[in-house]
C-alpha positions, -999 to +999 in steps of 0.1 A: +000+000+000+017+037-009+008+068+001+018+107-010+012+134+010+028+167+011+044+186+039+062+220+031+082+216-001+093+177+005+075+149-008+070+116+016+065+082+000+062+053+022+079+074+054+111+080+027+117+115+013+117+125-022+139+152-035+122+181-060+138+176-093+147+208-107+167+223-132+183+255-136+187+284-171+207+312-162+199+346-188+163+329-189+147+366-199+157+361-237+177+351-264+194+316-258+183+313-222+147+318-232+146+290-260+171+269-240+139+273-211+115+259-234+133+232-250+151+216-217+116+224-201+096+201-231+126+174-226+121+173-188+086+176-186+080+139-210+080+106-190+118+092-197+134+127-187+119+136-156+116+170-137+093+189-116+101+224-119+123+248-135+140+276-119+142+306-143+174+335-137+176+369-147+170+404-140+141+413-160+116+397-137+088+409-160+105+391-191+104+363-168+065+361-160+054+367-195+081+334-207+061+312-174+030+299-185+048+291-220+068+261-202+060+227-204+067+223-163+064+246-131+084+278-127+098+295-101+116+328-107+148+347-095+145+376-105+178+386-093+217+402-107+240+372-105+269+396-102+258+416-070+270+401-038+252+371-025+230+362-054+246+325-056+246+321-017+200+327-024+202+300-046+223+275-029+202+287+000+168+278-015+188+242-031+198+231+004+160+240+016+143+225-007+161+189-005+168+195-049+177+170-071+195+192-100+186+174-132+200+203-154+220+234-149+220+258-181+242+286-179+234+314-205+240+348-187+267+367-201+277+401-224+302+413-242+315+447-258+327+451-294+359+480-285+391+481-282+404+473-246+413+508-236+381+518-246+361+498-229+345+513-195+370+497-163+336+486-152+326+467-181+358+449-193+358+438-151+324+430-156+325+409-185+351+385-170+330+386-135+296+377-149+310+351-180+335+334-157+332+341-120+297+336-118+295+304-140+322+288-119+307+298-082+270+289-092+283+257-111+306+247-078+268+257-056+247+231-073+269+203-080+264+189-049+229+185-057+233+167-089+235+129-095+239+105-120+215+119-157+222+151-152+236+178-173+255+209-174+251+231-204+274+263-207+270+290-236+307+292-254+310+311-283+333+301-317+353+331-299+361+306-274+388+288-304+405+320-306+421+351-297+395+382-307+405+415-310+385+446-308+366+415-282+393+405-262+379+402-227+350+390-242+369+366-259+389+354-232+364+347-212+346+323-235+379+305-241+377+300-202+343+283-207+351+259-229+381+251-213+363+246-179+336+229-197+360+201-211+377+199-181+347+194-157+332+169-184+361+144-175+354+153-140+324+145-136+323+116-157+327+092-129+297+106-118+278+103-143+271+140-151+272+150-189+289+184-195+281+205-229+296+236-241+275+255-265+297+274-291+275+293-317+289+316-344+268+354-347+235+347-331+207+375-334+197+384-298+195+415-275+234+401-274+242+434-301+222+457-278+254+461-251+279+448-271+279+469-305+290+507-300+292+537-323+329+533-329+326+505-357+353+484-339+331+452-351+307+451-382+308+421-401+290+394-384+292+369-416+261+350-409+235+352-385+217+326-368+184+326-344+192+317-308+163+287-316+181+272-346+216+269-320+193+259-292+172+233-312+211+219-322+225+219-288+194+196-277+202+171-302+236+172-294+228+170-253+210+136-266+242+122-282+259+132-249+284+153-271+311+178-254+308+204-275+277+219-296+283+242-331+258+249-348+264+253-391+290+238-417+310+270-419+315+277-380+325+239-378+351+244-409+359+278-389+368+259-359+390+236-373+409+260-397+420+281-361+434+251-345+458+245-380+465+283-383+492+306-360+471+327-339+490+359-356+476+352-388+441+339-375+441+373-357+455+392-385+423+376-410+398+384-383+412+421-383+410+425-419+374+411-421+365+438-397+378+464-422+408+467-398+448+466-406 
């Protein structure tokens, strides 16, 4: 004979508790981390991958309601800046108290600024490597703990993160850190049996451009552009094949393999040119 019943947030089956499944999307307000809500919501929400909630993170706490009752499964909202001191400890806070069992972590929060380095505001070159690195690593090392065997972490690279980027550098740099932390972690965690994926799009058409792009024209040729839902709907096949690292199109793939045959001075020096730079 079974019984359910609920008291507070923990769910009791036959006198044994049951942990809240969960999963996680950092940037959830738009672009990527909006579609990557829906998608990993509609995978967790069928009967083999399992989940009962999703938490959404971001500032925009109105972007937030209005993406809610478009999810497959239950929402809660943090409606909060990552960066400002802490926002992780509220999160690992409400993990712990809440007995979760993190079935995905997608980390999507992130900006960047199209300048040279000297040009860029202190504040945002600082802030750039804070909210793309710190951040990712100090809320990845909060919910690991509370991740088991099925899980997954998905992190948003860029093809910037094969290559030295000027008029981009911090921004750049930081996404090189990302994919090398993603790899790294994936052999980590392996024994575990938690699957890490590093996303690494080429130009993606999202309120990205709205902070980055500035009026000095250091960075106008963005080549091709894809929709955040054409890399998303990629990355989720590629999260099914349990592959490290997700690129999205034949020419960011050809892109990626010509910068690890090339010197960086001359991959730098083409880069620069295509910008209409010397």
């Amino acid at each position: 004979m079974r019984g359910d019943w609920h008291v507070g947030l923990e769910i009791y089956v036959c006198g044994e508790i049951s942990m809240k499944r969960i999963g996680i999307v950092t940037g959830a307000s738009s672009g990527m981390g909006r579609d990557f809500a829906l998608a990993l919501a509609q995978k967790y929400a069928s009967e083999k991958d399992t989940a009962d909630e999703i938490w959404l993170v971001a500032r925009r706490e109105a972007k937030l309601a209005e993406l809610v009752p478009e999810l497959a499964l239950p929402a809660r909202m943090f409606a909060l800046d990552l960066t400002a001191p802490g926002a992780i400890d509220g999160i690992a806070a409400a993990l712990e108290a809440e007995k979760t069992d993190v079935r995905f972590l997608c980390s999507t929060a992130g900006y960047g600024k199209f300048a040279l380095l000297e040009e860029t505001e202190r504040t945002d070159a600082a802030g750039i490597i804070d909210l793309n690195c710190r951040v990712l690593i100090e809320l990845t090392s909060a919910v690991l703990p509370y991740m088991g065997s099925g899980s997954a972490i998905i992190n948003l690279g860029s093809l910037s993160s094969f290559q030295p980027v000027p008029y981009m550098a911090a921004y750049g740099a930081s996404k090189a850190m990302v994919l090398s932390l993603s790899r790294a972690l994936g052999v980590e965690l392996r024994p575990r049996g938690i699957h890490v994926m590093c996303v690494c799009p080429g130009w993606v058409q999202t309120e990205f451009f709205d902070r980055a792009v500035s009026d000095n024209g250091a960075v106008t040729n963005y080549n091709k552009l894809w929709t955040s839902g054409e890399v998303v709907e990629k990355a989720m096949r590629d999260l099914s094949r349990k592959k490290p690292v997700s690129i999205l199109g034949l020419g960011v793939r050809s892109q990626v393999r010509l910068v690890k045959l090339l010197p960086h001075g001359l991959v730098m020096k083409l880069w620069c040119r295509q910008q209409g730079h010397k």
